[in-house]
C-alpha positions as CSV (number, residue, x, y, z in Angstrom):
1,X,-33.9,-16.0,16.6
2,X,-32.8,-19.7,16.2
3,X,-34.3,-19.4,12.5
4,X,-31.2,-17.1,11.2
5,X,-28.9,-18.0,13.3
6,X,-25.8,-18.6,11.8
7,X,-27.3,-18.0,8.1
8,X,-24.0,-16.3,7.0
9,X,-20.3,-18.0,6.9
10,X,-18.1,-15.0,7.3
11,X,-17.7,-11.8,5.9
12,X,-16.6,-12.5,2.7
13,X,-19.7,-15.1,1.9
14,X,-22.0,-12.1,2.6
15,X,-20.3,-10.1,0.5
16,X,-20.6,-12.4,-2.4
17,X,-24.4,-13.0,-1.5
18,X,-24.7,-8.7,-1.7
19,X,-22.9,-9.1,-5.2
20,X,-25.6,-11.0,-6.4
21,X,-28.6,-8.7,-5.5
22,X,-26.4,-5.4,-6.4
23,X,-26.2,-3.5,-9.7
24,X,-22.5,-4.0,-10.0
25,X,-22.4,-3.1,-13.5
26,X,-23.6,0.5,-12.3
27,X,-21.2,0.0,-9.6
28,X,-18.2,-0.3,-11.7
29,X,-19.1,2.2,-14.3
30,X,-19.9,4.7,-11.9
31,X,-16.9,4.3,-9.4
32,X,-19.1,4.2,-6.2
33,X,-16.7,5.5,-3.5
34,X,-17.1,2.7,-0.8
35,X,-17.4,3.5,2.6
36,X,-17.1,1.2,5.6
37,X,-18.8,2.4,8.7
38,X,-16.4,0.0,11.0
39,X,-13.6,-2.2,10.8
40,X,-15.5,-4.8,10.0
41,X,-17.5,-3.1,7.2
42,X,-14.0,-2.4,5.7
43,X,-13.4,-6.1,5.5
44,X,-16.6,-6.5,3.9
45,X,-16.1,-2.8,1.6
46,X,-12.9,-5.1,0.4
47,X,-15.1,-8.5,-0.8
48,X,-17.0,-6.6,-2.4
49,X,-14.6,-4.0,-4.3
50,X,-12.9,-7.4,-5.6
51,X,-10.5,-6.9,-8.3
52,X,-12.1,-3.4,-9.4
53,X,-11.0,0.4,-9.2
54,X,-13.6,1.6,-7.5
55,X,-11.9,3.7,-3.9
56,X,-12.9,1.9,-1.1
57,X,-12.5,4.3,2.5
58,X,-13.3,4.0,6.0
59,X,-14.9,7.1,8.2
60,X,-13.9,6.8,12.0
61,X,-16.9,6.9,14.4
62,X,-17.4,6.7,18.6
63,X,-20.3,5.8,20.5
64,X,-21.1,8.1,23.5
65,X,-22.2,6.5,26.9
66,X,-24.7,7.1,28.9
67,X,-23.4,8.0,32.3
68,X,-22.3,5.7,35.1
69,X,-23.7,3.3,32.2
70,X,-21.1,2.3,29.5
71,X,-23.1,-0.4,27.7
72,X,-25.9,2.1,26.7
73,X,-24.9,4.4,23.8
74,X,-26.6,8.0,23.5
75,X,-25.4,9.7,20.6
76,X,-22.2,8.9,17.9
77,X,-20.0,11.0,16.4
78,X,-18.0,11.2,13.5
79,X,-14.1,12.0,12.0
80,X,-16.2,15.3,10.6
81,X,-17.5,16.3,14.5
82,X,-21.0,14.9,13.2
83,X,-23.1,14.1,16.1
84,X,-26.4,12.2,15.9
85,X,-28.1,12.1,19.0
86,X,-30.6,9.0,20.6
87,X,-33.1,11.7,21.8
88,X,-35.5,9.1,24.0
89,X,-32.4,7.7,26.0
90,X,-31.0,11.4,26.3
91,X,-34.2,12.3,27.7
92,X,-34.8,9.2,29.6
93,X,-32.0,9.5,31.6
94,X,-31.8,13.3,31.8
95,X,-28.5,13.8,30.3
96,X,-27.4,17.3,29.3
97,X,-26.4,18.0,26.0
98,X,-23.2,19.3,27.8
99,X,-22.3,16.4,28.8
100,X,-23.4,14.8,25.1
101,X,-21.3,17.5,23.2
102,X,-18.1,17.4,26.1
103,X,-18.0,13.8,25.4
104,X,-18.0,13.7,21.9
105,X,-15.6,16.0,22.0
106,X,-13.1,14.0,23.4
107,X,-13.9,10.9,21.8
108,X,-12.9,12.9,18.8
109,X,-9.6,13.9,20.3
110,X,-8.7,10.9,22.0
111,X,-9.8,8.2,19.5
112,X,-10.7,9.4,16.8
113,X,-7.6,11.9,15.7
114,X,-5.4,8.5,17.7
115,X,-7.3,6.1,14.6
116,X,-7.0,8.9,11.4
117,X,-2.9,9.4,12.5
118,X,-2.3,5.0,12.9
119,X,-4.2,3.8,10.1
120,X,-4.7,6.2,7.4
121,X,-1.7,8.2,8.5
122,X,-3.2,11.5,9.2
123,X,-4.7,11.9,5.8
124,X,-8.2,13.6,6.6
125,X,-11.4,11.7,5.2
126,X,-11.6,12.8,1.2
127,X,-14.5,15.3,0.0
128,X,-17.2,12.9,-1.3
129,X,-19.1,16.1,-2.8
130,X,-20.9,15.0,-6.8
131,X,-19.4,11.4,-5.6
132,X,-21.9,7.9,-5.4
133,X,-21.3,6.8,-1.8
134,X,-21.6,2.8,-1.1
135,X,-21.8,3.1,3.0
136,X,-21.0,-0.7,4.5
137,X,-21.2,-2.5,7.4
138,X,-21.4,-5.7,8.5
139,X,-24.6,-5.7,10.4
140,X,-26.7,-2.9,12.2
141,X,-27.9,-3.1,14.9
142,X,-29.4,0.5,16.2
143,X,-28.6,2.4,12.7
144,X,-26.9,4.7,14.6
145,X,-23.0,4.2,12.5
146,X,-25.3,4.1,9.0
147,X,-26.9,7.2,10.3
148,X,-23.6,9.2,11.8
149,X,-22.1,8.3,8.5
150,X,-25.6,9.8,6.6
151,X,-25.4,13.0,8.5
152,X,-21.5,13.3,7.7
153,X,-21.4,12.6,3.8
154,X,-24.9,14.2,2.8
155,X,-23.4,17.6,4.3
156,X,-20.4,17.3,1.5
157,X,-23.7,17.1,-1.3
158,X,-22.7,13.5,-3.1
159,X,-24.6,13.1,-6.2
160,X,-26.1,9.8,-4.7
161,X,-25.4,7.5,-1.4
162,X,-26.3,3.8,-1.0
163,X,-26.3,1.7,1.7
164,X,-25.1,-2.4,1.6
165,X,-25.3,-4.4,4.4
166,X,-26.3,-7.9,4.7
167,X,-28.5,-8.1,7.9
168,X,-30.0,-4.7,10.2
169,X,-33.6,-4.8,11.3
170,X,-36.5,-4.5,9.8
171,X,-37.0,-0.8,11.7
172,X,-33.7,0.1,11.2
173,X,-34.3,-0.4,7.7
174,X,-37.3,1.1,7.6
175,X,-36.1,4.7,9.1
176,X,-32.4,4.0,6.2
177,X,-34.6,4.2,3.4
178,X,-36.4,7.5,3.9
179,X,-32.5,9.1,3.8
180,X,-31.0,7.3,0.6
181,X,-31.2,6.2,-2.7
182,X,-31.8,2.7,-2.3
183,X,-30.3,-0.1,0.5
184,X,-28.7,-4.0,-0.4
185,X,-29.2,-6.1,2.2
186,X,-30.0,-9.9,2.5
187,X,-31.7,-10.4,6.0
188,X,-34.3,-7.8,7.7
189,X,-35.2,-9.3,11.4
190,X,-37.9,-8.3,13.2
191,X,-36.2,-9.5,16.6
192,X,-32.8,-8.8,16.0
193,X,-29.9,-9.5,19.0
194,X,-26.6,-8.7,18.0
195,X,-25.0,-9.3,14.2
196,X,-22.2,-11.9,15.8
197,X,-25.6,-14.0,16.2
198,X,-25.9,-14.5,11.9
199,X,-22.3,-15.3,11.4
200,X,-20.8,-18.5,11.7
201,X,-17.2,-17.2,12.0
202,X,-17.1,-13.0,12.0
203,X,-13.4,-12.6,13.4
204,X,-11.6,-9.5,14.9
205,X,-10.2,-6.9,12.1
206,X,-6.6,-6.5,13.7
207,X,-4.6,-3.5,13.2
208,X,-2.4,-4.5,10.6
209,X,-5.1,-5.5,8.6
210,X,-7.0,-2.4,8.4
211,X,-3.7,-0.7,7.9
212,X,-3.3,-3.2,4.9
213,X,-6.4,-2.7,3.1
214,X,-6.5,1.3,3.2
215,X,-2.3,1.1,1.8
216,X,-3.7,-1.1,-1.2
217,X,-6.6,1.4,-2.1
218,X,-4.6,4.8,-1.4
């Protein structure tokens, strides 16, 4: 753990790093459509969009909680109403898929529709159907944003989706790869804690920010 602790400066030095091992030439001429999984990946989406056209988006997720348990996330769900489901904690615990779908449903009213209407002023997330899809984050630490976000854009049939991301674990990348065309990443960990661990300084997207970036790339 101590070993990569740390190894990144901030988001915008990982970016840079991902530049480097990316085929940005393809990634220009094609206009990859970037999307960022988080706030954060938007921050990062923006290092490394740089100066070029390509769109750069975000799609709204939610983690669902266990019951009586909110630090332990069952299932995710999308802007779209795409639910992917942790089937060994769901079955662990004995949750009902009532509950699962009831909650998702409003995380998707409450937070969701509350996040579409403030930041991207209730503009719906764009068709990404015969698109190339860059999906971003930060870090990853259960896959489950990358693979919400999977389940959500390979319904609208994109010509090709990619993934960037400059440290996930090595069986969270393991289980990405099998669903897209290829994955950019700097670090896979073996014992991976939580991606503020690998940063130096990883601050707090605020509001105005993420309002900020998705005015400059309407």
């Amino acid at each position: 753990m101590q070993k990569y602790k740390h190894m990144l400066q901030d988001r915008e030095d990982a970016a840079k790093k991902l530049i480097d091992i990316m085929p940005m030439q393809k990634f220009k001429e094609e206009e990859w459509h970037i999307v960022a999984v988080s706030k954060g990946g938007l921050e990062l989406g923006r290092h490394l969009k740089q100066k070029l056209k390509n769109p750069l988006e975000i799609l709204f997720l939610e983690a669902i909680m266990a019951p009586h348990n909110n630090e332990c996330e069952v299932a995710r769900v999308s802007e779209t109403e795409e639910i992917v489901l942790n089937e060994s904690l769901i079955n662990a615990f004995e949750i009902q898929y009532d509950y699962i779908y009831g909650e998702a449903h409003r995380k998707h009213e409450e937070d969701i529709l509350s996040s579409i209407y403030q930041y991207r002023k209730g503009r719906p997330f764009p068709s990404m159907q015969n698109r190339v899809i860059l999906l971003v984050d930060e870090g990853s630490e259960t896959g489950t944003k990358f693979m919400t976000a999977l389940k959500t854009v390979l319904n609208q049939k994109p010509k090709a989706v990619y993934i960037a991301v400059p440290v996930l674990p090595r069986d969270v990348l393991e289980v990405l790869e099998t669903f897209v065309d290829d994955i950019f990443f700097l670090y896979d960990i073996d014992d991976y804690v939580e991606t503020d661990l690998y940063y130096k300084n990883l601050e707090k997207i605020d509001d105005e920010a993420i309002e900020n970036i998705l005015e400059e790339n309407r």
